[in-house]
C-alpha positions in Angstrom: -48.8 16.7 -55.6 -45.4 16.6 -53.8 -45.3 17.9 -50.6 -41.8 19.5 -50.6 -42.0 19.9 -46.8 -41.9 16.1 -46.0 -39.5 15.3 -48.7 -37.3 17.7 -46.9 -37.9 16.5 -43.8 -37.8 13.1 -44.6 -34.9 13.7 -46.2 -33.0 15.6 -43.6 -34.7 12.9 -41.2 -32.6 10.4 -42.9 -29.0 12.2 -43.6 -29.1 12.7 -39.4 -30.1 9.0 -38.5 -27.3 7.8 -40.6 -25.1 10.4 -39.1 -26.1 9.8 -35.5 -25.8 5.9 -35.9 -22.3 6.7 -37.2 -21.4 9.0 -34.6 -23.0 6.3 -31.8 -20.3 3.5 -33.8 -17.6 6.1 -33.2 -18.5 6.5 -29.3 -18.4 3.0 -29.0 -15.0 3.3 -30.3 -14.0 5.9 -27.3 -16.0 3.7 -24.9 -13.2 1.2 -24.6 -10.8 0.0 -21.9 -9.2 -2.8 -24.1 -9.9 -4.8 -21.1 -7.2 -2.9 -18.7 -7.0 -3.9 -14.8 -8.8 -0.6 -13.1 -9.1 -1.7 -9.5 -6.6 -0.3 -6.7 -4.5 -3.4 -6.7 -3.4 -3.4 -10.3 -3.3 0.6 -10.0 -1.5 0.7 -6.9 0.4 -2.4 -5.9 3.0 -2.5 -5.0 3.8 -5.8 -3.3 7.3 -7.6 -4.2 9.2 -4.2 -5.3 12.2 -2.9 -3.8 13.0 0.6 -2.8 15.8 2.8 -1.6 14.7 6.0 0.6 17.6 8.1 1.8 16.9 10.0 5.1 14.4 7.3 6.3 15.3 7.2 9.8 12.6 10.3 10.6 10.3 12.9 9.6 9.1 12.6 5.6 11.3 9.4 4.7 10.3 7.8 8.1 6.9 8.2 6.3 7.2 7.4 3.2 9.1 3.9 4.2 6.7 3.4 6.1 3.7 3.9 3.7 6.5 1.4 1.0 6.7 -1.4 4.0 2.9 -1.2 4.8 2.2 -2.1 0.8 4.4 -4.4 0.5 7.6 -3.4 -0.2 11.3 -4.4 0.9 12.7 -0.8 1.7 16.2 -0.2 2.6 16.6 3.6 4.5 19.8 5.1 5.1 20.7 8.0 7.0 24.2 9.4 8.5 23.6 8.1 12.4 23.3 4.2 12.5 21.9 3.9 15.7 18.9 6.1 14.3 19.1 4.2 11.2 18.9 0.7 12.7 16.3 1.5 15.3 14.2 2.7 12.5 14.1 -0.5 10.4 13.7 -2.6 13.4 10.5 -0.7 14.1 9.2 -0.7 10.5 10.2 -4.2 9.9 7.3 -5.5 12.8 5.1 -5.8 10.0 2.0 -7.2 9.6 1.2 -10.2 7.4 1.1 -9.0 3.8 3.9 -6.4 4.6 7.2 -5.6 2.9 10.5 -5.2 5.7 13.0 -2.6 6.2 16.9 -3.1 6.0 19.4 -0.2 7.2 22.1 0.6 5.6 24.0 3.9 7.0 25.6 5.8 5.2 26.4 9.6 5.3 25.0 11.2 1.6 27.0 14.1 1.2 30.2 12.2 1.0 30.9 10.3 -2.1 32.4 7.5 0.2 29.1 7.4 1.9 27.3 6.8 -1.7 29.3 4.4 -2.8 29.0 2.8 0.8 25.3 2.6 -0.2 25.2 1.9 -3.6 27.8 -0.9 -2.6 26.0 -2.7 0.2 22.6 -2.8 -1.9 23.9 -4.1 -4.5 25.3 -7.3 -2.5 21.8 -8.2 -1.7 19.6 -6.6 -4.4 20.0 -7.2 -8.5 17.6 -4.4 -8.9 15.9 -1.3 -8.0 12.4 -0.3 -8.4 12.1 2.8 -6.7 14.6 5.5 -5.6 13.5 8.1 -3.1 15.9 10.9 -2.6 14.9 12.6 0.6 17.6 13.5 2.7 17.9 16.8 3.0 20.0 20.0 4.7 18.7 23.4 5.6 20.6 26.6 6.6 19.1 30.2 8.0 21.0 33.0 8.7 20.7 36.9 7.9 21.0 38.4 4.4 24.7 40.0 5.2 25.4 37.5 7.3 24.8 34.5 5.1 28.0 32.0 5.8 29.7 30.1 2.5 29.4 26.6 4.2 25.7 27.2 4.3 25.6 27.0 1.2 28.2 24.3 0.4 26.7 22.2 2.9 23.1 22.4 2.0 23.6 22.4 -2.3 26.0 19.2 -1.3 23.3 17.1 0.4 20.1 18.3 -1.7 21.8 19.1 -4.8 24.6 17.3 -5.5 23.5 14.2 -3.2 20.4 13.1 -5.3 22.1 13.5 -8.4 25.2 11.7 -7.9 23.0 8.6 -5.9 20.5 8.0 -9.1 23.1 8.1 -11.6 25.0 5.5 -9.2 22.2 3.2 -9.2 21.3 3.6 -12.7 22.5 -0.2 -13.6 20.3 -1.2 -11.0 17.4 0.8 -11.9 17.9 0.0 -15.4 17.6 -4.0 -14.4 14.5 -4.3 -13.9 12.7 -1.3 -15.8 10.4 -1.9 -18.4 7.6 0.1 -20.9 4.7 -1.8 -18.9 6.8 -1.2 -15.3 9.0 1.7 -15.2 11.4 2.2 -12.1 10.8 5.4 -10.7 12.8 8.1 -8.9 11.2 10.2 -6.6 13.0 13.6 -5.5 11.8 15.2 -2.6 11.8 18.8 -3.1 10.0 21.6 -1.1 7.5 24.1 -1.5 10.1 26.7 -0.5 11.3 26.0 -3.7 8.4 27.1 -5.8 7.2 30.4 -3.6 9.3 32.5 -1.8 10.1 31.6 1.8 9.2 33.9 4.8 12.6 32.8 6.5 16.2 33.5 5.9 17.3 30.1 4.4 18.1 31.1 1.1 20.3 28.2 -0.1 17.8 25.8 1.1 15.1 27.3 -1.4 17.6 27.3 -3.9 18.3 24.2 -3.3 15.1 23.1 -4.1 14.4 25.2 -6.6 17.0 23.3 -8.3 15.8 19.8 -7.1 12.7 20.4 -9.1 14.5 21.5 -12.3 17.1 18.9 -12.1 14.1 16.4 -11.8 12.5 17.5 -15.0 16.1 17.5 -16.7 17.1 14.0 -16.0 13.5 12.8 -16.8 13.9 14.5 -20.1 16.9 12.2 -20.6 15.9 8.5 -18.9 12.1 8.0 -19.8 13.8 6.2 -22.8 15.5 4.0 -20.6 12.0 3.3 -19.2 13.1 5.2 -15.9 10.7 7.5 -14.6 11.4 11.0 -12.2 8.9 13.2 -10.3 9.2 15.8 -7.4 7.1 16.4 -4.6 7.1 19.6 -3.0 5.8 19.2 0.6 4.6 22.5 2.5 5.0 22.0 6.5 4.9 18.1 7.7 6.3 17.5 11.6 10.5 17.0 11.1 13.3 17.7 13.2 13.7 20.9 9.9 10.1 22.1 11.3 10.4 21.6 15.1 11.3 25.2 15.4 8.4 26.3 14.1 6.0 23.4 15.3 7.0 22.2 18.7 6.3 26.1 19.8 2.2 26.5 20.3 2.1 30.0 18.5 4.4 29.1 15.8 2.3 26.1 15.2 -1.1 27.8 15.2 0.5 30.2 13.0 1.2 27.3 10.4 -1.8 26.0 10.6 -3.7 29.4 10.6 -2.2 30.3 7.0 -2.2 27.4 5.4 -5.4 27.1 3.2 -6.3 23.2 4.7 -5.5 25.1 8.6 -3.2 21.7 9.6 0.0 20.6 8.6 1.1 17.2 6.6 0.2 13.9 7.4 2.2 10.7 7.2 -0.9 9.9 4.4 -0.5 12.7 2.7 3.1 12.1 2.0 3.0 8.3 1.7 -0.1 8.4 -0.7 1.8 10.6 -3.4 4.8 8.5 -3.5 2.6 5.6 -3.7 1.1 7.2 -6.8 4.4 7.7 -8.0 5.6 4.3 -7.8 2.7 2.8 -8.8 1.1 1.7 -12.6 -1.1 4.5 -12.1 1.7 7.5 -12.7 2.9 5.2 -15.5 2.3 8.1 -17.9 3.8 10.6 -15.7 7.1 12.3 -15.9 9.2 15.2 -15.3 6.7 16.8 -12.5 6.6 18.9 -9.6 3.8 18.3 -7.3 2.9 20.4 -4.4 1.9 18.3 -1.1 1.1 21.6 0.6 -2.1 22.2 1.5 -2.6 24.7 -0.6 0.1 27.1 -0.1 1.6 27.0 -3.6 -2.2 28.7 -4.5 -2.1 31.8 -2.6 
């Protein structure tokens, strides 16, 4: 007599050890690397590349050349005072072995002599451009009422109009040496005070950056075809000659610190490291973002 039970089961048993073998073939499948480079070197090298960063004689750019130089990268900085400037890249360029050098170039960015001064002067030394950082930047505060025009002609000039005009400039040379594998990259520094509203009275500077970020996402829209990549970071408070009003006074400082989530301000790592990530094969999928260096502001 047939035992239905076990021919059931037996059956059943069957149906799911086919299905479960062919499920195990497909998870194979999705268990597959094709044999990619994973380790921090191929993610995150950077050695050999050349980079632009604009308001690299202090605060952020300071930085963020530095963290370029320290991986091997040649960086050119500019900023509007050339002693600054120069002092700058002589101190960045007394790099260890393994390091990339720094090379000044002054030039003032809210002039369009002063980017084509730029653009001009790279371009005699340099074929092309890996990375672009656009970091020089304006601020203004004064009293709703009392709000001058030239603060806002000044600052939308330099953070605005500035980091457009420079990447479109350089676009032959970022163009160069861009490829699907190895995009160039543009980085546009932004601001937090351009995603939440600001505390202070510096409304065109938060517009300003409120427009960085949108521009950013704009002209990535229109490059990543040319295999040129653009991202925005939006720092909270870092230690700059824009923060020294608020950080070089003990209260104010501890008042910073107090509300921001991680209780400190920005380290030169915290900026460095992003921009790294951003000119590296790791962000190679990554386009058109804002991301918050904050602490944890843009959360509350």
């Amino acid at each position: 007599m047939t035992d239905r039970g076990s021919t059931v089961s037996a059956g059943w048993s069957c149906c799911a050890s086919t299905d479960y073998n062919r499920g195990m073939t497909q998870d194979a499948n999705y268990r597959n690397t094709d044999h990619a480079p994973l380790d921090l070197k191929s993610l995150f090298g950077l050695s050999g590349k050349v980079a632009v960063v604009t308001g690299g004689s202090r605060g952020i750019g300071y930085m963020i050349a530095a963290g370029l130089v320290a991986n091997g990268v040649k960086v050119y900085i500019t900023a509007r005072k050339a002693a600054q400037c120069d002092a700058a890249a002589a101190e960045l360029s007394q790099a260890e072995p393994g390091h990339g050098e720094c090379i000044s170039i002054p030039a003032d960015m809210s002039t369009a002599a002063g980017i084509a001064s730029l653009v001009s002067a790279f371009s005699e030394n340099e074929n092309q451009l890996d990375i672009l950082v656009n970091n020089a930047g304006a601020a203004w505060g004064a009293p709703l009422g009392e709000f001058p025009e030239m603060g806002f002609d000044k600052v939308m000039d330099i953070n605005v109009k500035a980091p457009f005009m420079l990447t479109q400039a350089f676009l032959p040379q970022l163009k160069a040496g861009a490829s699907d594998e190895d995009p160039a990259r543009v980085v546009m520094i932004g601001s937090i005070d351009g995603i939440r509203v600001p505390l202070g009275d510096n409304y065109s500077y938060s517009a300003s950056k409120a427009a960085i970020h949108m521009m950013t996402r704009h002209m990535a829209s229109h490059l990543v075809g040319e295999h040129i990549l653009l991202n925005s970071i939006a720092p909270g408070p870092f230690p700059s000659k824009m923060m020294a009003y608020m950080l070089d006074d003990e209260d104010n400082r501890n008042m910073v610190e107090g509300t921001n989530p991680r209780k400190r301000v920005g380290t030169p790592q915290d900026i460095a490291g992003t921009v790294i990530f951003l000119s590296s094969r790791a962000s190679a999928y990554t386009t058109g973002t804002v991301i918050p260096v904050d602490g944890g502001i843009s959360t509350l």
